[in-house]
N, C-alpha and C positions, 0 to 999 in steps of 0.2 A: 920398853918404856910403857907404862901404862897412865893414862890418864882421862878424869871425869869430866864428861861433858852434859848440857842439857841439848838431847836432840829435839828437832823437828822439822815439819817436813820442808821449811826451808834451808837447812843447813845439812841436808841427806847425805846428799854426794860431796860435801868438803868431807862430813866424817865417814863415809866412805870412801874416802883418798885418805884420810888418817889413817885406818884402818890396815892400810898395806904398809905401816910402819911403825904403829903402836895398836896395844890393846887398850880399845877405848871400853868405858862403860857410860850410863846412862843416870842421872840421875833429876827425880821427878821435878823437883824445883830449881830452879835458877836461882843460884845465890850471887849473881852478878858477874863472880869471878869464878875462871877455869885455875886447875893449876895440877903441876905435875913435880914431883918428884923424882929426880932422875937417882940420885944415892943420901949417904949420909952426907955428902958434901955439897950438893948443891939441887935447889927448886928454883922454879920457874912460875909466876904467878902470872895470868894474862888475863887481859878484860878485851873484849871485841866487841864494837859497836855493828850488834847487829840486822838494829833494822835501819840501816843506809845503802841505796845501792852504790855507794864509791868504794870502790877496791880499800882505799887506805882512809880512815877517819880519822881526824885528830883526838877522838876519845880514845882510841886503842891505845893499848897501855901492854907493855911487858915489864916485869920489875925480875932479874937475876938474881935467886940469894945465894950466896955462901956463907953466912954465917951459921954456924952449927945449933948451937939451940935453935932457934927460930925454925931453920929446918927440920931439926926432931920435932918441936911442939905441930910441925905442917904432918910433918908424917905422921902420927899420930890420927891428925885429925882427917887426912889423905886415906889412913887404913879403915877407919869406924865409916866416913862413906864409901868408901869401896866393898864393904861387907855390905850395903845397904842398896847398893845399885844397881844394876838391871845392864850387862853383856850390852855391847850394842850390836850383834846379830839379834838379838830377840827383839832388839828396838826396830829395828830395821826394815824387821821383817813387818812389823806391825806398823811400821809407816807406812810401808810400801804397800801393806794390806789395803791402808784407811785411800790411797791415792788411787788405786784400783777403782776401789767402790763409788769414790767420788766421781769417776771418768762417766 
């Protein structure tokens, strides 16, 4: 499964525990929402409210599609940032670079 996220350095280690189950990637702007494409038959779109410390916020949002167009138009636009995005070991590393420096 791969899917695009915006890292930083407070979100390291959730996508570092992603990481032992998909290939993530990195991408520089936050467009609100994450999402992934699992096949031609179904995507996953997900919003997480992130700067709340409660485990579960009422803004978090999962929407399931199965509907087939909708999901080609997602993969589509899932492929063109994916060519665009940045590995997230290379992110990773460069967080973990900047946390370093900062100690």
């Amino acid at each position: 499964m791969r899917s695009i996220r915006n890292m930083t350095p407070t979100n390291l280690a959730a996508v570092r525990e992603m990481c032992r189950f998909a290939e993530v990637h990195h991408i520089g702007s936050s467009f609100g929402v994450g999402f992934t494409v699992l096949d031609e038959s179904e995507a996953v779109l997900h919003y997480v409210q992130t700067d709340t410390p409660d485990i579960k916020s009422p803004t978090d949002i999962l929407i399931h599609m199965r509907e087939r167009d909708g999901i080609r138009h997602l993969k589509d636009l899932f492929e063109l940032l994916w060519k665009n995005s940045i590995p997230a070991e290379n992110k990773i590393r460069e967080l973990s670079g900047d946390q370093r420096e900062s100690a």
